[in-house]
KOLVO-988928 format. One record per residue (C-alpha): residue number from 1; residue in one letter; x, y, z. Coordinates in steps of 0.2 Angstrom, whole numbers, always signed. Layout:
[node NUM; 'A'; [X; Y; Z]] ...
***
This chain:
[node 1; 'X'; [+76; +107; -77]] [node 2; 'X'; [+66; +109; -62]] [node 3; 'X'; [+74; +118; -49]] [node 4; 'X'; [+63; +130; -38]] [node 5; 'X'; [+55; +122; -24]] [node 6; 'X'; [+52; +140; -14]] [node 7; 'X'; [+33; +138; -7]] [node 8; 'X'; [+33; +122; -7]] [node 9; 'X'; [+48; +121; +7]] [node 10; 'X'; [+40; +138; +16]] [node 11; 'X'; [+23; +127; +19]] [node 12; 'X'; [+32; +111; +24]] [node 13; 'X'; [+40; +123; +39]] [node 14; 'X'; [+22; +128; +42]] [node 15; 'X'; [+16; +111; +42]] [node 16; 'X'; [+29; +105; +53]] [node 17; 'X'; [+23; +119; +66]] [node 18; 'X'; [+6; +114; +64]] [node 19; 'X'; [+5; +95; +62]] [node 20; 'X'; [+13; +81; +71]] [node 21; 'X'; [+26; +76; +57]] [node 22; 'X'; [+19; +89; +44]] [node 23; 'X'; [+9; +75; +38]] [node 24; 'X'; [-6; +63; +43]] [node 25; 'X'; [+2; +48; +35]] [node 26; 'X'; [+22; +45; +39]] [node 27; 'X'; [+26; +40; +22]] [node 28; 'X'; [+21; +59; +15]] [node 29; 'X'; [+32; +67; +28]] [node 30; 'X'; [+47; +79; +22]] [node 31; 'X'; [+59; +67; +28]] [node 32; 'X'; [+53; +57; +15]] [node 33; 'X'; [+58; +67; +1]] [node 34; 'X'; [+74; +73; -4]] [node 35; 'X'; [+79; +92; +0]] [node 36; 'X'; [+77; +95; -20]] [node 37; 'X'; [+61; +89; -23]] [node 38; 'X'; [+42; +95; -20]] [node 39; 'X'; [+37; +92; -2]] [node 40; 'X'; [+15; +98; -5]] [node 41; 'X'; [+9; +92; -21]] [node 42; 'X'; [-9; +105; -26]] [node 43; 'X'; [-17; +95; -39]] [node 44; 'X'; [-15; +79; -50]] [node 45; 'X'; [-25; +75; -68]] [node 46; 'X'; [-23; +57; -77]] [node 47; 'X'; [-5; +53; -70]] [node 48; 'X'; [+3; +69; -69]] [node 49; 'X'; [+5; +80; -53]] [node 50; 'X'; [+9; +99; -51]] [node 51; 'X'; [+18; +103; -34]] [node 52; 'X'; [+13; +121; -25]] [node 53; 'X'; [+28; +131; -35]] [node 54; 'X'; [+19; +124; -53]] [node 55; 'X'; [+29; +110; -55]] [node 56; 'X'; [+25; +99; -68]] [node 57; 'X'; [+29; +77; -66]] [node 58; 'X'; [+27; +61; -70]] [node 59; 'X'; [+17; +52; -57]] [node 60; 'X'; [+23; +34; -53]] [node 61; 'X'; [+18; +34; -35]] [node 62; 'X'; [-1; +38; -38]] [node 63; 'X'; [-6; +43; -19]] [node 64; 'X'; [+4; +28; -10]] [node 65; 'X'; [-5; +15; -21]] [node 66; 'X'; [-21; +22; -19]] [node 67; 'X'; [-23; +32; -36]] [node 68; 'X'; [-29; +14; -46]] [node 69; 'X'; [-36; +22; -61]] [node 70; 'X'; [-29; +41; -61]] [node 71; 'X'; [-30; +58; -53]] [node 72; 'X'; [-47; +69; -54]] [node 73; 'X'; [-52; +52; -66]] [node 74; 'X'; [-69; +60; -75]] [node 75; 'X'; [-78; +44; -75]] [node 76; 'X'; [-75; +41; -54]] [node 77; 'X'; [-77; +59; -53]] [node 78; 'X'; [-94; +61; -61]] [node 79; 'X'; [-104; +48; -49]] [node 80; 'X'; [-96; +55; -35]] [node 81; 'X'; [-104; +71; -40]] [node 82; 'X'; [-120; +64; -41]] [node 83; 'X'; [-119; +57; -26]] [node 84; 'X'; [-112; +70; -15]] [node 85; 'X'; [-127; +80; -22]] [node 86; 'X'; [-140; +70; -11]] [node 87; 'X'; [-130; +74; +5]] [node 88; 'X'; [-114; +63; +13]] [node 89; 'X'; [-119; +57; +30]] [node 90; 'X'; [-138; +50; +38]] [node 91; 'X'; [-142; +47; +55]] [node 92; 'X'; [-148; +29; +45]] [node 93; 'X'; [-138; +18; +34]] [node 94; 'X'; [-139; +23; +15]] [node 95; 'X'; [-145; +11; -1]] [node 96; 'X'; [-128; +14; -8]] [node 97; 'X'; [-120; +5; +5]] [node 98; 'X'; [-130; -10; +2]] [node 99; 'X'; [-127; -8; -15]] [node 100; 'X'; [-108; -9; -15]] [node 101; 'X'; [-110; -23; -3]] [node 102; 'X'; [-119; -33; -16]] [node 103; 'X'; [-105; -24; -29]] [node 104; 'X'; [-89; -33; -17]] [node 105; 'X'; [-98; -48; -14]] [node 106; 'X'; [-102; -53; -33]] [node 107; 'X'; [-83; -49; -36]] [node 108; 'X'; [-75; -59; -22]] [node 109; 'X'; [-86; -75; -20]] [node 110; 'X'; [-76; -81; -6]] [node 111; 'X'; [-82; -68; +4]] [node 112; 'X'; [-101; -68; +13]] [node 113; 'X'; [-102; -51; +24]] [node 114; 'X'; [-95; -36; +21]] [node 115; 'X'; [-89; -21; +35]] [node 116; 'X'; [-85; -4; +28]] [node 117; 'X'; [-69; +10; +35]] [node 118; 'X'; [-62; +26; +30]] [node 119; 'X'; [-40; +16; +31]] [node 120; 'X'; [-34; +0; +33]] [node 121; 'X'; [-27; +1; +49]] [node 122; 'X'; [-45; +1; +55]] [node 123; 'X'; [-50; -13; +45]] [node 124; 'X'; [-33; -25; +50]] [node 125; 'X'; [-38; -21; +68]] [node 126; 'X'; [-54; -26; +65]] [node 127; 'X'; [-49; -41; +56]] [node 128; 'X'; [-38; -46; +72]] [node 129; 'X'; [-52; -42; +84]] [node 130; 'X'; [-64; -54; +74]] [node 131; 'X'; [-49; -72; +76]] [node 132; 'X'; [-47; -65; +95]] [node 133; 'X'; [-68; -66; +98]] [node 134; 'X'; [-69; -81; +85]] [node 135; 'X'; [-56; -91; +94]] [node 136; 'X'; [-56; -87; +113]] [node 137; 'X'; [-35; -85; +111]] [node 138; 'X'; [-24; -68; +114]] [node 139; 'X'; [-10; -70; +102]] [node 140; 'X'; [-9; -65; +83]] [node 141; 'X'; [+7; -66; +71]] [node 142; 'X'; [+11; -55; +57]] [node 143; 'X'; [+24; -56; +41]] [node 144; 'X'; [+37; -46; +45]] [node 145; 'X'; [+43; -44; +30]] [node 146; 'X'; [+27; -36; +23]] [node 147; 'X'; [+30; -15; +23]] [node 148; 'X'; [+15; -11; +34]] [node 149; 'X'; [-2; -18; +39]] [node 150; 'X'; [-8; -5; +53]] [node 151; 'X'; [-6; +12; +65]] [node 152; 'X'; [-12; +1; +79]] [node 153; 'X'; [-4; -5; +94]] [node 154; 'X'; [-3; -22; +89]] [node 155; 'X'; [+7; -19; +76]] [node 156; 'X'; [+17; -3; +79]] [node 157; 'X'; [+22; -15; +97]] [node 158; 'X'; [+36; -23; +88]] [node 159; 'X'; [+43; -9; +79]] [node 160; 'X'; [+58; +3; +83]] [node 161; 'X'; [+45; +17; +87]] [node 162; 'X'; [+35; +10; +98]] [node 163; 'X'; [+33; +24; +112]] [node 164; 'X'; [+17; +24; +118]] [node 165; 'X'; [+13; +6; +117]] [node 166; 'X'; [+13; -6; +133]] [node 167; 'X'; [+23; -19; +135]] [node 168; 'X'; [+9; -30; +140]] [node 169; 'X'; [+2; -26; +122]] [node 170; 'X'; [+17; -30; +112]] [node 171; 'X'; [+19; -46; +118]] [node 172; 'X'; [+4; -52; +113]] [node 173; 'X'; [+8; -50; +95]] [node 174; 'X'; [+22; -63; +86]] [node 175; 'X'; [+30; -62; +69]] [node 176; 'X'; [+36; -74; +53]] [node 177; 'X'; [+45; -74; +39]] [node 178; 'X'; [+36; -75; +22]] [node 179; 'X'; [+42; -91; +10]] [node 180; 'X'; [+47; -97; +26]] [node 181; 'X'; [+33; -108; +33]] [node 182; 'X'; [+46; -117; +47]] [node 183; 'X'; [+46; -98; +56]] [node 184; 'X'; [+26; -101; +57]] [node 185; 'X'; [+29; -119; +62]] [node 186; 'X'; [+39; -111; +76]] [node 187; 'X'; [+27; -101; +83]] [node 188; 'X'; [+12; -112; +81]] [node 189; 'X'; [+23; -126; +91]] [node 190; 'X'; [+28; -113; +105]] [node 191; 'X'; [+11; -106; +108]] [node 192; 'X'; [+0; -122; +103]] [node 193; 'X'; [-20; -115; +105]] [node 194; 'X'; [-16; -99; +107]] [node 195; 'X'; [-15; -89; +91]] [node 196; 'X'; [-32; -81; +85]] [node 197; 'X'; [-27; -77; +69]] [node 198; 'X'; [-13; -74; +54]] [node 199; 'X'; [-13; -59; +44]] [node 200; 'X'; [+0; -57; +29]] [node 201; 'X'; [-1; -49; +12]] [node 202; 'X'; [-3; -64; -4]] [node 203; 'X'; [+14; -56; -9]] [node 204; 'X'; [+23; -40; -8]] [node 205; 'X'; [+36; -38; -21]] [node 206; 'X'; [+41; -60; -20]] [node 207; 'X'; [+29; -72; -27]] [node 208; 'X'; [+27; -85; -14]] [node 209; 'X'; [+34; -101; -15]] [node 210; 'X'; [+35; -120; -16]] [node 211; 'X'; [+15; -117; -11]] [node 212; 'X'; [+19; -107; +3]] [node 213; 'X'; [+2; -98; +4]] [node 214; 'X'; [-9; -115; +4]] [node 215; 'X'; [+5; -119; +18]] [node 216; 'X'; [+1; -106; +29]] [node 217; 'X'; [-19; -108; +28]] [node 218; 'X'; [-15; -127; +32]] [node 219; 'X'; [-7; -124; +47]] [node 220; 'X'; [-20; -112; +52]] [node 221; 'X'; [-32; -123; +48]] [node 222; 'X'; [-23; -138; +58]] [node 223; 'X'; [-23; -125; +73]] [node 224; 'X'; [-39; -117; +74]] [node 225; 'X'; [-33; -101; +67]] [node 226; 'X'; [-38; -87; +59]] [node 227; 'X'; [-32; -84; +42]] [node 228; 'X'; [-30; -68; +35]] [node 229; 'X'; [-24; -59; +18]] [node 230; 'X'; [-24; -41; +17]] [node 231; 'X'; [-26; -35; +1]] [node 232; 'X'; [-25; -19; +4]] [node 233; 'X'; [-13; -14; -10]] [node 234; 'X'; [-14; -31; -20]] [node 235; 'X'; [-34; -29; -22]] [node 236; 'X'; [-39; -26; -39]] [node 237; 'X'; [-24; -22; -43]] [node 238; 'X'; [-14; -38; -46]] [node 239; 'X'; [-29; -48; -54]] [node 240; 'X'; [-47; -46; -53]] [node 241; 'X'; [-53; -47; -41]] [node 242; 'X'; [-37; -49; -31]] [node 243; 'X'; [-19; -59; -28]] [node 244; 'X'; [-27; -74; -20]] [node 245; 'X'; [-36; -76; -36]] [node 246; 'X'; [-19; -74; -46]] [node 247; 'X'; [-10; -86; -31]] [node 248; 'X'; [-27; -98; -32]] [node 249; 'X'; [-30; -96; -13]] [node 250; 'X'; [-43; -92; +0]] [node 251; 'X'; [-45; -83; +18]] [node 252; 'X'; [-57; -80; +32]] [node 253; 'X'; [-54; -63; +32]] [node 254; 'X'; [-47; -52; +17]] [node 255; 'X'; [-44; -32; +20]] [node 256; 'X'; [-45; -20; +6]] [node 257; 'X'; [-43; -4; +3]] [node 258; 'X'; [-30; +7; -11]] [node 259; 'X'; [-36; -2; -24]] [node 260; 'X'; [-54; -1; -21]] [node 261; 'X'; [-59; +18; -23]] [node 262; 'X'; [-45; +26; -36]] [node 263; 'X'; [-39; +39; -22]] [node 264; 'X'; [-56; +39; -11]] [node 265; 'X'; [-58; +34; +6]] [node 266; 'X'; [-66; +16; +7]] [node 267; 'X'; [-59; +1; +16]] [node 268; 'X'; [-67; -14; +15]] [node 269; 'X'; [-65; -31; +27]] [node 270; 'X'; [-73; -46; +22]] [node 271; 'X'; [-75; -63; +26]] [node 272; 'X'; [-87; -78; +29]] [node 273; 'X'; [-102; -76; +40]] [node 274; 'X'; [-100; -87; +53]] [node 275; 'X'; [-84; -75; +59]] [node 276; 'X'; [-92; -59; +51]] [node 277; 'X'; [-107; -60; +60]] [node 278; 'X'; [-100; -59; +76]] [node 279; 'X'; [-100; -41; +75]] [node 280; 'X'; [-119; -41; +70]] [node 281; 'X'; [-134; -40; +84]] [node 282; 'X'; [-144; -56; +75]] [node 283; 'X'; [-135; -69; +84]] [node 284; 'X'; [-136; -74; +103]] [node 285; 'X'; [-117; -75; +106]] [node 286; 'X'; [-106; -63; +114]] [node 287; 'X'; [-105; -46; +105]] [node 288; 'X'; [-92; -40; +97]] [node 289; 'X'; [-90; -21; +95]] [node 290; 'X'; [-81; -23; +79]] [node 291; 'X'; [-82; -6; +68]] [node 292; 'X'; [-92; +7; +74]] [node 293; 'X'; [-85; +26; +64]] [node 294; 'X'; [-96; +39; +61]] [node 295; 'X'; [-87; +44; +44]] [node 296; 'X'; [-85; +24; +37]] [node 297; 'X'; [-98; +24; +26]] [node 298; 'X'; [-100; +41; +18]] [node 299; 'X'; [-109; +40; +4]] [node 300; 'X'; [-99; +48; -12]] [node 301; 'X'; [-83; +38; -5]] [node 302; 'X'; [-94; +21; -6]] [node 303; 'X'; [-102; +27; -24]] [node 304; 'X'; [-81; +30; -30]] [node 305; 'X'; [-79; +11; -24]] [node 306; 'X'; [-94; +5; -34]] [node 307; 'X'; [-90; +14; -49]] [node 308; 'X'; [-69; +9; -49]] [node 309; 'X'; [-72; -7; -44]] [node 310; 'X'; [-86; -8; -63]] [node 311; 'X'; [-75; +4; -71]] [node 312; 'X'; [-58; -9; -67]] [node 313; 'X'; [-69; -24; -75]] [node 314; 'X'; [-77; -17; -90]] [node 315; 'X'; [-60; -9; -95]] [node 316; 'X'; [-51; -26; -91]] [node 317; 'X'; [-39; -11; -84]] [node 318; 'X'; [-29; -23; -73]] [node 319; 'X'; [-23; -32; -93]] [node 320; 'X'; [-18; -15; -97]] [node 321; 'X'; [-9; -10; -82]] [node 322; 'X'; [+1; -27; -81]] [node 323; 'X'; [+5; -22; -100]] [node 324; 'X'; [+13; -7; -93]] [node 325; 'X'; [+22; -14; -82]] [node 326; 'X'; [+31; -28; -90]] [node 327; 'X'; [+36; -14; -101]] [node 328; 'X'; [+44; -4; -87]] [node 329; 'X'; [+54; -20; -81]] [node 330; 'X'; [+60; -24; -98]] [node 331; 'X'; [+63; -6; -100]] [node 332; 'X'; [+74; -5; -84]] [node 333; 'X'; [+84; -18; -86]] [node 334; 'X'; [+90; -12; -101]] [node 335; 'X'; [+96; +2; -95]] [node 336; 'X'; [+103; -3; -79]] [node 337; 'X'; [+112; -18; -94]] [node 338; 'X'; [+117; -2; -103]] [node 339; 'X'; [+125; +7; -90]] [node 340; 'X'; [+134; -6; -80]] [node 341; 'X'; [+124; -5; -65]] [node 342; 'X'; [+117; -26; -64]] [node 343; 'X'; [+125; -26; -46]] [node 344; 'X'; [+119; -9; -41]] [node 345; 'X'; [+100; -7; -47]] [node 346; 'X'; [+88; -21; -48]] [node 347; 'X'; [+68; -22; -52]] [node 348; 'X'; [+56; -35; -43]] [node 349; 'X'; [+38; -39; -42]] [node 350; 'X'; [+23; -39; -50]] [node 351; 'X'; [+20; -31; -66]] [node 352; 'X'; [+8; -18; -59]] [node 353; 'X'; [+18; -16; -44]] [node 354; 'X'; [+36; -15; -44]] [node 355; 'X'; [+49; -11; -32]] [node 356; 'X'; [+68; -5; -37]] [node 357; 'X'; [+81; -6; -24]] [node 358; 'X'; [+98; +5; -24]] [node 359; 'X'; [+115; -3; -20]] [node 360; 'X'; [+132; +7; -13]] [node 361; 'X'; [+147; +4; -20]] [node 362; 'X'; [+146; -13; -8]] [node 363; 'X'; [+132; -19; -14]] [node 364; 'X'; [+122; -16; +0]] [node 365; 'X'; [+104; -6; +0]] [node 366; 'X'; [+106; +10; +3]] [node 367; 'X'; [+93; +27; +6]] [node 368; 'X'; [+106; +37; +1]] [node 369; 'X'; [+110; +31; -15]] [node 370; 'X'; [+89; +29; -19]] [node 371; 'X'; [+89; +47; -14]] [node 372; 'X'; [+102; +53; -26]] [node 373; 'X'; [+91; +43; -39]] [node 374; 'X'; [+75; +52; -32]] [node 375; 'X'; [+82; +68; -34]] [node 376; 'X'; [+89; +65; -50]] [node 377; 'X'; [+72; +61; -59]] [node 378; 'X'; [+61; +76; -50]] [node 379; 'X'; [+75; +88; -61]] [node 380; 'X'; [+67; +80; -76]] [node 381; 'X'; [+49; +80; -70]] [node 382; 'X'; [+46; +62; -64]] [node 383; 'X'; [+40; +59; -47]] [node 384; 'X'; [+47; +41; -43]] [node 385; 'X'; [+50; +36; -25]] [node 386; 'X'; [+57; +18; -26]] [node 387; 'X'; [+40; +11; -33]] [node 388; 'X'; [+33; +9; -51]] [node 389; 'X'; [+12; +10; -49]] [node 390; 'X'; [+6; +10; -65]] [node 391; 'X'; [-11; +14; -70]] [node 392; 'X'; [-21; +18; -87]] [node 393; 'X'; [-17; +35; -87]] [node 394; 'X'; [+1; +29; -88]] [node 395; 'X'; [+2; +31; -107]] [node 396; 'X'; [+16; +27; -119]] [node 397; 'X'; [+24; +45; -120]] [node 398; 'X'; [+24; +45; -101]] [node 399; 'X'; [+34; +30; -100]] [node 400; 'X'; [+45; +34; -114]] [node 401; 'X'; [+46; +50; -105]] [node 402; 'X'; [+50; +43; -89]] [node 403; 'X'; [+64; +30; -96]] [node 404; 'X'; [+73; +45; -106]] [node 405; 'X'; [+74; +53; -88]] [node 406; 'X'; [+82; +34; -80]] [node 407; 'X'; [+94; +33; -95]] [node 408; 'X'; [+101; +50; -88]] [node 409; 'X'; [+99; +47; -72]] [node 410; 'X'; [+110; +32; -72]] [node 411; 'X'; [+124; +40; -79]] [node 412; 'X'; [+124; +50; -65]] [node 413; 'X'; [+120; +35; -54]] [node 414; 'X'; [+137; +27; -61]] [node 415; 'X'; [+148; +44; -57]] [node 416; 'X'; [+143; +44; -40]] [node 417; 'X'; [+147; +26; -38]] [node 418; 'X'; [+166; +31; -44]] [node 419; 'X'; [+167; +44; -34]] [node 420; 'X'; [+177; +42; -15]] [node 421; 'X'; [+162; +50; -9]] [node 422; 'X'; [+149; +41; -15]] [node 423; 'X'; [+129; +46; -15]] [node 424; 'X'; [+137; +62; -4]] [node 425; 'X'; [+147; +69; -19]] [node 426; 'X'; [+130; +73; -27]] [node 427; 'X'; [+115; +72; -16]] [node 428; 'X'; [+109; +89; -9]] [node 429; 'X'; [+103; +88; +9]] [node 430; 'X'; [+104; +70; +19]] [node 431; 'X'; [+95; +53; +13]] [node 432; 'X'; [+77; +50; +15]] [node 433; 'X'; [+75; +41; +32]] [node 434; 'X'; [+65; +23; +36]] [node 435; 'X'; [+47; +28; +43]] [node 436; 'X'; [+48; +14; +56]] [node 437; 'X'; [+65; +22; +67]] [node 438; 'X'; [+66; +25; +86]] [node 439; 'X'; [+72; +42; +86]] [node 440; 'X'; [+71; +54; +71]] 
***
């Protein structure tokens, strides 16, 4: 039974002193955890993870998605070393980054030109930038129901926290519903010619439907718009090369990024020349500065790219994966059968990446209750935050593991929904909190 969560509390007070939200991503942040559970994480092999205090889990949340393969994965881990042995950074380009060019673009035919980045936010922005200079228009629209595309202020403009953005910049941006293609048909008919591009992910947790991908691409099409999938979790992970090989469509612009270098910093837009080009100097338009860092192309992080992106085909790793996580589903619903809990615990999406939601004795969604769960499993030594992200490291014992831990956790998970109180009669601490809030 894990228990003791001593340093790693005393260096999340330190880290709140020193860093803006303790963290340099929102979704790592304390209040993301519950009370009972490990807030710094030291070190990770295959798919387990030890927190500072020596704590031993599961991992099913692999570095928000960005852990495709496994922690400290020898194969990755062995060209990075090769490469960071020639030095990290020129004043020039380096051959590797030709290479995984040529790497991405074998991979993804329906891309021409390639643009590397250290996130996605960078990447996204770009994308955006590129339909505004492509199409002479201001606005751009965005699937509000997807969990997150950027850090930028066209995004973060239409969310509760929004402080620091103009006005004047939010209102260029729109949003829409995904499977609803008459909340596109809206915007395009409110602002006709002026939106330069649409940006959605293939498909977040819901397959789309009744067509509704080919839809939206019509309608860009129809509109002299932009059309843009970011497959920044999705890539390499859902099929090979990606979802809009699995869903049989195609963009102008893609994004990629957690998929693409098993935990290392490599982002990657893509898209056809003629758009793609416009941030190039061999062309006699207008120039667009699209991507200009310092730190995007560093050379170990493009060799982890190159070597995960060959490692996930020549190990058909994305069969084994699904495998995996059509076991976890059947697995799950089992239990939740076996427990009573059909109206209270439910699993959706795609086999190799699956998202759980937790009802209150109203059958309404609930972070309390999902944090009562969450701490439940840490006791056992699985690390679970509302996402099952399976990789190959992800063997047979872990998942037996980890389902013996949901078989007990359930039980308890059905005593707190008898109980007057609820979540509160058994969660230590308060509920995690939604990143995207105005005040904290």
């Amino acid at each position: 039974m894990i228990t003791n969560f001593t340093k790693s509390d005393e260096l999340c007070k330190k880290a709140q002193a020193l860093i803006p939200g303790g963290a340099h991503t929102y979704t790592k942040g304390c209040d993301q955890s519950p009370l009972l559970g490990p807030k710094l994480i030291e070190r990770g092999k295959g798919c387990h993870i030890w927190d500072v205090d020596g704590n031993e889990y599961i991992d099913w949340a692999m570095g928000l998605t960005s852990v495709s393969i496994g922690h400290a994965f020898d194969p990755i881990l062995e060209e990075v070393k090769k490469e960071l042995l020639k030095g990290s950074n020129f004043q020039c380009p380096s051959p590797v980054e030709i290479e995984l060019a040529e790497v991405f673009l074998k991979a993804v035919p329906s891309a021409e030109m390639v643009k590397f980045a250290k996130n996605g936010s960078t990447v996204t922005t770009a994308a955006l930038k590129l339909a505004r200079a492509y199409t002479g228009r201001k606005l751009v629209a965005f699937c509000s129901d997807h969990g997150f595309f950027s850090y930028d202020d066209w995004y973060v403009g239409l969310k509760p926290n929004n402080s620091g953005v103009p006005e004047e910049i939010s209102n260029l941006s729109l949003t829409f519903k995904y499977n609803d293609i008459s909340s596109l048909e809206v915007l395009f008919n409110k602002y006709p010619k002026q939106i330069a591009g649409v940006i959605l992910e293939p498909m977040e947790f819901d397959y789309p439907e009744d067509n509704y991908l080919q839809k939206v691409k019509e309608l860009c099409q129809k509109n002299g718009t932009v059309f843009i999938l970011d497959e920044m979790i999705t890539g390499f992970r859902l099929d090979y090369p990606g979802a809009h090989t699995l869903l049989n469509i195609e963009a102008d612009l893609t994004t990629w990024g957690k998929g693409v270098a098993n935990g290392f910093s490599a982002c990657i837009l893509a898209g056809k020349k003629d758009i793609m080009n416009l941030g190039g100097i061999n062309h006699d338009k207008e120039r667009v500065f699209l991507i200009s860092t310092t730190h995007g192309a560093e050379t170990h992080a493009l060799r982890a790219a190159i070597a995960t992106i060959s490692f996930i085909k020549e190990n058909k790793a994305i069969e084994q994966v699904q495998s995996i996580g059509m076991n976890i589903k059947k697995d799950v619903e089992a239990l939740v059968q076996k427990h009573g809990l059909k109206d209270y615990i439910s699993i959706k999406g795609h086999p190799s990446w699956q998202l759980m939601t937790f009802r209150d004795q109203a059958k309404n969604p609930c972070d309390g209750f999902k944090t009562l769960f969450m701490q439940e499993v840490i006791k056992h030594g699985v690390f679970f935050r509302g996402m099952f992200i399976p990789t190959i490291s992800h063997k047979k014992e872990d998942l037996e593991n980890t389902m013996t831990v949901f078989d007990k956790v359930m039980h308890v998970y059905a005593d707190a929904l008898s109980s007057k109180d609820g979540y509160r009669s058994l969660l230590v601490g308060e509920p995690v909190k939604p990143v995207f809030r105005k005040f904290n």
